[in-house]
C-alpha positions in Angstrom: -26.6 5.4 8.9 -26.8 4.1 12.5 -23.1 4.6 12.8 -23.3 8.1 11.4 -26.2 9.0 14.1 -23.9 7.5 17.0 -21.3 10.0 16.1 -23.4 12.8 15.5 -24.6 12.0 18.4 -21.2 12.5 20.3 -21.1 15.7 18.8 -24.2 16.8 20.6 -22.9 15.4 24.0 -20.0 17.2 23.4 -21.3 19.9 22.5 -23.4 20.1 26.1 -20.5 19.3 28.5 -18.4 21.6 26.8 -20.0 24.7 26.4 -20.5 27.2 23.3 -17.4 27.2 22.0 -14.2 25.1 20.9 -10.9 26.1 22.5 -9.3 24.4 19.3 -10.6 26.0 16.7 -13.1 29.4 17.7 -16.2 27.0 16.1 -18.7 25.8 18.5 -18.5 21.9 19.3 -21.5 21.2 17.1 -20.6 22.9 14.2 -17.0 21.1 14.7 -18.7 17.8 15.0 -20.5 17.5 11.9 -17.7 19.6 10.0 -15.1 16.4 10.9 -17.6 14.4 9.7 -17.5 15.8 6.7 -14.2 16.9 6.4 -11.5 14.2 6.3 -9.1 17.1 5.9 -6.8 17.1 8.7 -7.1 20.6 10.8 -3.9 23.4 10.8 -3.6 26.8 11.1 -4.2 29.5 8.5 -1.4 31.9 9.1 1.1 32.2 5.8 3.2 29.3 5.1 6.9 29.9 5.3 8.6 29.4 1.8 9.8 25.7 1.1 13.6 24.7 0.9 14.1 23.3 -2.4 16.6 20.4 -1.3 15.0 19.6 2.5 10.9 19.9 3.1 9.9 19.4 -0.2 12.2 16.3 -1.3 11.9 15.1 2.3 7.9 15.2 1.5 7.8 14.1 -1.8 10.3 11.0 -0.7 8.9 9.7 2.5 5.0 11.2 2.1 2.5 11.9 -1.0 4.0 15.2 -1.9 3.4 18.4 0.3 0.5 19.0 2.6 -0.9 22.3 4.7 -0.5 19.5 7.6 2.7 18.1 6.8 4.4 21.4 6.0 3.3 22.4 9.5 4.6 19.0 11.4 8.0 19.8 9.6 7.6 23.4 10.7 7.2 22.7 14.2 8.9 19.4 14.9 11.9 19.9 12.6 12.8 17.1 9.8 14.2 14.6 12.1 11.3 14.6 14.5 8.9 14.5 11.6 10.4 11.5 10.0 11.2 9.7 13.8 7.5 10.5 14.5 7.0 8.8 11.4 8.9 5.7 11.8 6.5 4.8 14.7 3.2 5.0 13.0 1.2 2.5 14.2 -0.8 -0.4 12.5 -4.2 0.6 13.4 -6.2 4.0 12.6 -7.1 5.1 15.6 -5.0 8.6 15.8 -6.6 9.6 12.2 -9.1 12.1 12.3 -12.5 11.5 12.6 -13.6 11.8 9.4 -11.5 9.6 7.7 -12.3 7.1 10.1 -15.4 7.2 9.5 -15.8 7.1 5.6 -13.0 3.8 6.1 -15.5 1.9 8.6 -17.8 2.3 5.7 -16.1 0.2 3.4 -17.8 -3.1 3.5 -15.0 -4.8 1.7 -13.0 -4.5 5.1 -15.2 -5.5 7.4 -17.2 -8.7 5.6 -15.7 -12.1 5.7 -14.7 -13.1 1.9 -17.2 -16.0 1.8 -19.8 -13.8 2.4 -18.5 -10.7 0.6 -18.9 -12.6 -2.9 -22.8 -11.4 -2.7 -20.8 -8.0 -3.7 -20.9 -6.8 -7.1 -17.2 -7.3 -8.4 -17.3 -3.1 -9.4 -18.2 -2.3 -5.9 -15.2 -4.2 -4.0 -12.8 -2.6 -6.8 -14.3 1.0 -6.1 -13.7 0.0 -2.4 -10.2 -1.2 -2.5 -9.3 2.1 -4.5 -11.1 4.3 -2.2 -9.4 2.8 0.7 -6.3 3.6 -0.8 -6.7 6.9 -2.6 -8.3 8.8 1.2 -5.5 6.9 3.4 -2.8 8.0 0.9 -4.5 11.5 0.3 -5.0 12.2 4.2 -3.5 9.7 6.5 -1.3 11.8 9.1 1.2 8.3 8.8 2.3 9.2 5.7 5.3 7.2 5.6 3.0 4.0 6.6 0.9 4.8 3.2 4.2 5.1 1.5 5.0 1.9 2.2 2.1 0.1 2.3 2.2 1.4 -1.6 5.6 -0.1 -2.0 4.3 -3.7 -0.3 1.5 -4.2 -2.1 3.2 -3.6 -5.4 6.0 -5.8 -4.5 3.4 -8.6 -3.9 1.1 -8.2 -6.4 -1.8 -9.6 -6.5 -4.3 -9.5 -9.7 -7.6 -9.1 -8.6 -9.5 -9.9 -11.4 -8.1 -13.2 -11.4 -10.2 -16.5 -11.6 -8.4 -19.3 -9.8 -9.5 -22.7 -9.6 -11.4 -24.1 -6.4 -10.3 -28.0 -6.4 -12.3 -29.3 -3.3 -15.5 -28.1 -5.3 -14.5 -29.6 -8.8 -12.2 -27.0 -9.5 -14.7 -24.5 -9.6 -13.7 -21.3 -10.9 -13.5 -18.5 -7.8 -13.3 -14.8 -7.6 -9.7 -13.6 -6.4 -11.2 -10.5 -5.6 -13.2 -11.2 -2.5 -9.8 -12.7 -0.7 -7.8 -9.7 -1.6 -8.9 -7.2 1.1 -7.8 -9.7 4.1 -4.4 -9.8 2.1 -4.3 -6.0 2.1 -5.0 -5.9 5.7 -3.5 -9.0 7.3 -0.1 -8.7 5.1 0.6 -5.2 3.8 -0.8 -3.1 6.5 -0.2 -5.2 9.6 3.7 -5.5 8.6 4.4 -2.1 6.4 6.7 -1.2 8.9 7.4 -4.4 10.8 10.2 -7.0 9.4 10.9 -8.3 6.0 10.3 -11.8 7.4 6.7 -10.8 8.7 5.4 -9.4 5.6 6.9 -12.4 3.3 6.1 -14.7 5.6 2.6 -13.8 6.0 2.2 -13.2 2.2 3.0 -17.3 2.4 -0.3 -17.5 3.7 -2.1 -15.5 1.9 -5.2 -17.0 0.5 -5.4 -14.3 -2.3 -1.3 -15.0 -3.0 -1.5 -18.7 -3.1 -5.0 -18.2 -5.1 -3.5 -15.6 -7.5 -0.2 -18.2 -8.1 -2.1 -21.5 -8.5 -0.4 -22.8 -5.3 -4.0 -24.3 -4.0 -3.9 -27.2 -6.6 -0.3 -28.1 -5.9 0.0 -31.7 -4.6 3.1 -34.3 -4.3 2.3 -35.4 -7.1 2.3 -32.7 -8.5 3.9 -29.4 -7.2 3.0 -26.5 -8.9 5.9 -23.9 -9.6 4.2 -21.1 -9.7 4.4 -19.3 -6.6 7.8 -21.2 -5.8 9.1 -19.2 -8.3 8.1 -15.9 -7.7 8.8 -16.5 -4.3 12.5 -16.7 -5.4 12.5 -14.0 -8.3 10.0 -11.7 -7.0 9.8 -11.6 -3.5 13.2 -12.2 -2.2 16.1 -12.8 -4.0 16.1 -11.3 -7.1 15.8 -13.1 -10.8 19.8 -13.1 -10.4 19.5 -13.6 -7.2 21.5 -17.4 -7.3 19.2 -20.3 -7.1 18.4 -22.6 -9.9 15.7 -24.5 -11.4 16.1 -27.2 -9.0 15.7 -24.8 -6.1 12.3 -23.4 -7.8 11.3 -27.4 -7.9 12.1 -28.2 -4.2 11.0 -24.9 -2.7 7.8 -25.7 -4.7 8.1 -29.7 -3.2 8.6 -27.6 0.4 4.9 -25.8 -0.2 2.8 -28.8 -1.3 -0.2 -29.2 0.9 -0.5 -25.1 1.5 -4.3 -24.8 0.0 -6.9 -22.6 0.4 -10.6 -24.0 1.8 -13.0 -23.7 -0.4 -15.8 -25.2 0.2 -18.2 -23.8 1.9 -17.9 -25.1 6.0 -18.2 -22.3 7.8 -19.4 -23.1 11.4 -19.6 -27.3 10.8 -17.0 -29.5 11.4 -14.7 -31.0 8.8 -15.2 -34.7 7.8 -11.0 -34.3 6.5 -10.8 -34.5 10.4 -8.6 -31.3 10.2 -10.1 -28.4 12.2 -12.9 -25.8 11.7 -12.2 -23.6 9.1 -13.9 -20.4 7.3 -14.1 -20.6 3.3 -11.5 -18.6 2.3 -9.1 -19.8 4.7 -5.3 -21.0 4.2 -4.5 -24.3 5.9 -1.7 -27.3 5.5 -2.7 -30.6 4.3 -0.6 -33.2 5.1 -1.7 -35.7 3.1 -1.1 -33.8 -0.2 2.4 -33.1 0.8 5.9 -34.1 -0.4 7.7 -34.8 3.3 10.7 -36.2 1.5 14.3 -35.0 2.0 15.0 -31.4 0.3 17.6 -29.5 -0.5 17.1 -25.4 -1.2 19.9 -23.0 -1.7 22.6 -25.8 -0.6 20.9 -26.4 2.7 19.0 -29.7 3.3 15.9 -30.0 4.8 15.4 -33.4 6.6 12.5 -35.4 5.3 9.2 -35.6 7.7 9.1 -31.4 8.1 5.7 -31.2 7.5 4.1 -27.9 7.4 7.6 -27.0 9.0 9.6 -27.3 5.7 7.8 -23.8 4.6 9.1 -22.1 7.6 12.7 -23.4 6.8 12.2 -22.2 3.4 11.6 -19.0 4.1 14.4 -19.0 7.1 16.5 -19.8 4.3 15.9 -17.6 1.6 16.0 -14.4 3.7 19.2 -15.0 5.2 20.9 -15.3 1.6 23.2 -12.2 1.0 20.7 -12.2 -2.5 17.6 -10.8 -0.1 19.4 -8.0 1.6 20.6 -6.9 -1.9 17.4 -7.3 -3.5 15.1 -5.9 -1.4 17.4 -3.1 -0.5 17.6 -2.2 -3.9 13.8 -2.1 -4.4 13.7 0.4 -1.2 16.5 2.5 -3.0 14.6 2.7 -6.4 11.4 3.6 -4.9 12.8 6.5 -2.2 15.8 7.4 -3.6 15.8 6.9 -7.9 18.4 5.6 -10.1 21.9 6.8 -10.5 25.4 6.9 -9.6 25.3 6.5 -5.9 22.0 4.0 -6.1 24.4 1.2 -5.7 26.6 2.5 -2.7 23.3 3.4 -1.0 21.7 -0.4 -1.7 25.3 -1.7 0.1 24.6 1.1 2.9 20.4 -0.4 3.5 21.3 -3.7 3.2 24.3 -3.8 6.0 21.2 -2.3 8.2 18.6 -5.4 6.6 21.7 -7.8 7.8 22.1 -6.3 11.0 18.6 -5.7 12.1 17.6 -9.2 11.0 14.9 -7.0 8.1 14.0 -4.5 10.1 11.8 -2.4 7.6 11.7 0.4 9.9 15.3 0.5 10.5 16.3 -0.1 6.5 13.7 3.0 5.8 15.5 5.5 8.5 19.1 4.8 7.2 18.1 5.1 3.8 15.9 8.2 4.3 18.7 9.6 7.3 21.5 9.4 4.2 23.1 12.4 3.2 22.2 11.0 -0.5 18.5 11.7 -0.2 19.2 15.6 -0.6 21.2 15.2 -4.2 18.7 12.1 -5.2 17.5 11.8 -9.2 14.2 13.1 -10.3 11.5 10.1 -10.3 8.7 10.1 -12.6 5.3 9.9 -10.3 3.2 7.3 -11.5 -0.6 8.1 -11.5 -1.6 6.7 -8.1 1.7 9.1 -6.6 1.0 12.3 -9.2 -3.4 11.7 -8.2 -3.0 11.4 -4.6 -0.4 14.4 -4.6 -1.9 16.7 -6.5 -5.2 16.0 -3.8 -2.6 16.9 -1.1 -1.3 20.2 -2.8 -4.6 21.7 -4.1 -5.9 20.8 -0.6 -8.8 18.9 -2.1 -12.0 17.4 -0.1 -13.2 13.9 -1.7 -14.0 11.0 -1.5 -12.0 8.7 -3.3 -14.6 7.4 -5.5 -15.3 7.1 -9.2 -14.2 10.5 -10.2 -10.7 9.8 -8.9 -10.9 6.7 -10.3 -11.8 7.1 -13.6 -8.6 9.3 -14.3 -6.3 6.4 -12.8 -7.7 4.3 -15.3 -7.2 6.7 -18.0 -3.9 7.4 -17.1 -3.0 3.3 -16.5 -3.3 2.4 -13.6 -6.0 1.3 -12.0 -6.2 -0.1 -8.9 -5.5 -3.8 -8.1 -5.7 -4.5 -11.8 -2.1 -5.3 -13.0 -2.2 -9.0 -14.1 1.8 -10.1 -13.8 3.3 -11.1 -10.6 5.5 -8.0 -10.8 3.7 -5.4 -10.0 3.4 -2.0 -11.9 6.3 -1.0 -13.9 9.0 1.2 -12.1 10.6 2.8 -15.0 10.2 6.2 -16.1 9.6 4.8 -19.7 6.7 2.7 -18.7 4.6 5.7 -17.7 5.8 8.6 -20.3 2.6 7.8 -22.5 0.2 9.1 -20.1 1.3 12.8 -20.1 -1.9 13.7 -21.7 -4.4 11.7 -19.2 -2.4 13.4 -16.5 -2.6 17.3 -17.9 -6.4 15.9 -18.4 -7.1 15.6 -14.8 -4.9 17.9 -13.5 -7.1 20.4 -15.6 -10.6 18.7 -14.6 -9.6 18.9 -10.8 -8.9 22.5 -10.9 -11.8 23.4 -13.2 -14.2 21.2 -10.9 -14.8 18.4 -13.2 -13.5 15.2 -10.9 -16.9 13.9 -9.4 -16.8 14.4 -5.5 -13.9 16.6 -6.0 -13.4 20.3 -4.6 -10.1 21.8 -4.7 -9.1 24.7 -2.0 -7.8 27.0 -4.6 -5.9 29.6 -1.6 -3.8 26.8 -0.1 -3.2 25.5 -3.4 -1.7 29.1 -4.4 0.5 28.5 -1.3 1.4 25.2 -1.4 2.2 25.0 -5.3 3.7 28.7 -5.6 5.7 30.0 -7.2 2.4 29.4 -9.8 3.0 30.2 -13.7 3.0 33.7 -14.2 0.4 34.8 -17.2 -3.1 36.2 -17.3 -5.3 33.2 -17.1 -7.8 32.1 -15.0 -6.7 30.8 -11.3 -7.8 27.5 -12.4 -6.3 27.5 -15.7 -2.8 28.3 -13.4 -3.2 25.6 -10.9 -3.6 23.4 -13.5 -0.5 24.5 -15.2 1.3 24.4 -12.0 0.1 20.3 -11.7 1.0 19.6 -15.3 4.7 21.2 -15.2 7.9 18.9 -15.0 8.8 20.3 -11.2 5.4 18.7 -10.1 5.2 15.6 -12.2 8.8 14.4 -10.7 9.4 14.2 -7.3 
C-alpha cells in the first residue's frame, strides 16, 4: 500500500509540473498516472492495423514472442523485422524499461523479494500462485518478448519440481520445502543468463540450491556420491542421453560434485562453528571435508587429484566443449523455435557451428537460428497451454492479473506451473498435449464470455488482431472464441 501511495504520488507531481494535459496520449497526467497503474497493457496507437503477412509478422511473432500483440505488430510496423528482432536480442536482464504497471504488480510478489529462510512462513499455495503470476504478466506483457521466450525455454530445460521434499542432513535429515528456494533459482539462473552464455546458465544452475535440492546432490559425500544430479547433468543439461559418456563418467562427474551442499540450518547472521564462513539458510557452499579430491577422469580427460571445489569447474569446462553440447542444445533451440522436419537437422548443424564459435553465445545461437531463411517454411508446433494462455491474452488484448483465474485453466489443461515432477521438463511433443483440446476450447470460451476471474478481454483489438474471425451469425464472443479454438491459432 505504501508503495502504491509513493507512485500515485508521482502521478500528482507530475501532474503539477507538467500542466493539464499529456503530450503522449491527449489524457491529463493524473488520469494517465493511475490508468498505468492499473493498466499493465503497454500503450500504442489506435489507428487500423495493417493486414498481417502470413509467412513474416505473424510466424516471426509466434516464433520469437507469445503470439501477436497491438504493441508488437506496431514495433514490427515501424522498426521493420530485423530491427524488431535486433532490438530484441539486447533485452536486458532487469525490468526497468517495462511499463509502469507491470512493474509495479511484479514488486508485489513477495516470493521475489523475501529471502527463502524466511519465505517458508508462506503458505505453499501463495508462492505457487506467485511464481505463476510472475510468469503468466511478464510473458503476457513484457516488451522483451524474446527474453520471456527464453526464459520459458530455460526453466524447462532445468526443471525443477517444486513440490518437492528434499532432505536437510545438517538438521537430521529433516524434510524441507523445495519450494521456497525456487524463486532465487528463477531469478539468479534463468533470468540473469536467458540471453547470456550457455556456460553461465549451466554453470550457475550448478549452484543452485533448488537444483542440487530437487536432485539429492546435498547428501552426497565421498563416501558416498550421489548420481543423481551427475546424471542429469550429462543427459539433461548438456550432452544429450546419446550424448557419449558412460556410466563411469556419471560416477566420477558425481565423485567431481561431492561436498556441493546446501546450508540448512538455520545461521543466519552468527558465525559458523564448521569454521567455514557466514552463510544464509538456503545457501550453496563447498565442503571440503565431505569431498572426494582423488584423481578423476571424465569424458577421457583427467582431473588431477587435490582440485577441490575446482574439479566442478573442470567438469563443467569439459562437458560444454564436447561436440555432444553444441549438438544437443542446439537441437533443443531448433525444436522449440523452429519444429521438427526435414531441415531440423541441417538447421541444428547451422546453430551449433555459431554455439562452437561463439564459445555458447545464447544470443548469437538465437539470431542465426531465428535470421535463417528456414524460419519462413518452419512446421506447425502445437502451443502448449502456458504458450496457447499467454497468447490468446496477447491477441484478445486482455487486462489481468495473472492470478487464479488464469491459473485454474493451466491446471485443467496440464500444466501447471512449476509442478512437473521429472528432471525433464514438460513434454515437447505434439502427442503429449493433444488430450487437452477440450480444456483449451473451455477457456478460450470462458475468456471471451467473461468467465476467467480478473480477466477482461478488449473485444475491438481482438476483431483486429485475430481477423479474419469465423464468419456466421453468433455472438462476438461466441466468434472470438471460435477464432482461439481453431487449428490456425492453436499452432504457431
Amino acid at each position: 500500500m505504501k508503495r502504491r501511495a509513493l507512485l500515485l504520488g508521482a502521478g500528482l507531481a507530475s501532474a503539477a509540473l507538467t500542466g493539464c494535459r499529456s503530450e503522449k496520449s491527449g489524457e491529463g497526467p493524473l488520469r494517465e498516472a493511475l490508468r498505468d497503474l492499473r493498466d499493465p497493457r503497454p500503450r500504442v496507437r489506435t489507428s487500423p492495423r495493417p493486414p498481417l503477412r502470413p509467412i513474416g509478422d505473424a510466424q516471426l511473432l509466434n516464433r520469437a514472442a507469445f503470439g501477436r500483440s497491438l504493441q508488437d505488430l506496431e514495433s514490427l510496423e515501424r522498426l521493420g523485422k530485423d530491427a524488431w528482432l535486433a532490438e530484441q536480442l539486447k533485452a536486458p536482464t532487469h525490468d526497468d524499461d517495462e511499463s509502469l504497471a507491470l512493474r509495479w504488480r511484479l514488486n508485489g510478489l513477495e516470493v521475489f523479494r523475501t529471502p527463502a529462510y524466511e519465505l517458508r512462513d508462506t503458505p505453499q499455495k501463495m508462492v505457487l500462485e506467485q511464481l505463476s503470476r510472475s510468469a503468466i504478466l511478464r510473458a503476457t506483457y513484457s516488451k522483451w518478448q524474446l527474453r520471456e521466450r527464453l526464459c520459458d525455454f530455460w526453466a524447462n530445460h532445468l526443471n525443477i519440481y517444486a513440490r518437492k521434499v528434499y532432505s536437510a542432513p545438517h538438521r537430521n535429515n529433516v524434510s524441507a520445502e523445495l519450494m521456497y528456494l525456487l524463486p532465487t533459482d528463477l531469478k539468479t539462473v534463468v533470468r540473469a543468463n536467458a540471453l547470456g552464455r550457455v556456460h553461465d546458465v549451466i554453470g550457475a544452475s550448478m549452484k543452485s540450491s533448488a537444483m542440487l535440492g530437487y536432485l539429492d546432490q546435498q547428501v552426497s559425500d565421498a563416501r558416498h556420491p550421489n548420481e543423481n544430479y551427475a546424471r542429469e547433468l550429462l543427459e539433461l543439461h548438456t550432452l544429450g542421453v546419446d550424448g557419449g559418456y558412460s556410466q563411469r563418467d556419471v560416477m566420477e562427474v558425481a565423485r567431481c560434485l561431492t561436498g556441493w551442499t546446501i546450508e540448512d540450518r538455520f545461521l543466519s547472521g552468527r558465525k559458523l562453528t564448521d569454521g567455514l564462513s557466514h552463510r544464509q539458510t538456503g545457501a550453496v557452499y563447498f565442503d571440503p571435508h565431505r569431498h572426494d579430491d582423488g584423481e578423476k577422469v571424465v569424458l577421457g580427460e583427467k582431473i588431477p587429484a587435490g582440485g577441490g571445489e575446482s574439479d566442478a569447474t573442470r567438469v563443467l569446462e569439459i562437458v560444454l566443449k564436447h561436440p555432444s553440447a553444441a549438438r544437443f542444445l542446439s537441437r533443443k533451440l531448433v525444436h522449440y523455435f523452429y519444429g521438427d522436419d526435414a531441415q531440423a537437422e541441417a538447421l541444428t548443424a547451422k546453430v551449433g557451428e555459431t554455439y562452437t564459435k561463439t564459445d555458447g553465445s545464447i544470443r548469437a545461437m538465437v539470431e542465426t537460428l531465428l535470421k535463417s531463411p528456414e524460419l519462413e517454411h518452419a512446421p506447425p508446433i502445437l502451443k502448449r497451454p502456458f504458450d496457447f494462455t499467454v497468447s490468446a491474452l496477447r491477441a484478445t488484448n486482455a487486462l489481468t492479473d495473472g492470478s487464479q483465474g488464469v491459473q485454474e485453466h493451466l491446471t485443467r489443461m496440464g500444466q501447471p506451473l512449476y509442478e512437473w515432477p521429472m528432471p525433464d521438463g514438460y513434454p515437447e511433443k505434439t502427442q503429449a498435449w493433444t488430450g487437452s483440446l477440450l480444456a483449451r476450447w473451455n477457456f478460450a470460451n470462458a475468456l471471451t464470455s467473461g468467465g476467467v476471474a480478473a480477466t477482461q478481454v478488449d473485444q475491438e483489438a481482438a476483431s483486429t488482431l485475430l481477423a479474419p474471425l469465423p464468419a456466421f451469425s453468433g455472438k462476438p464472443e461466441e466468434r472470438l472464441a471460435l477464432a482461439l479454438s481453431s487449428p490456425e491459432f492453436q499452432w504457431r
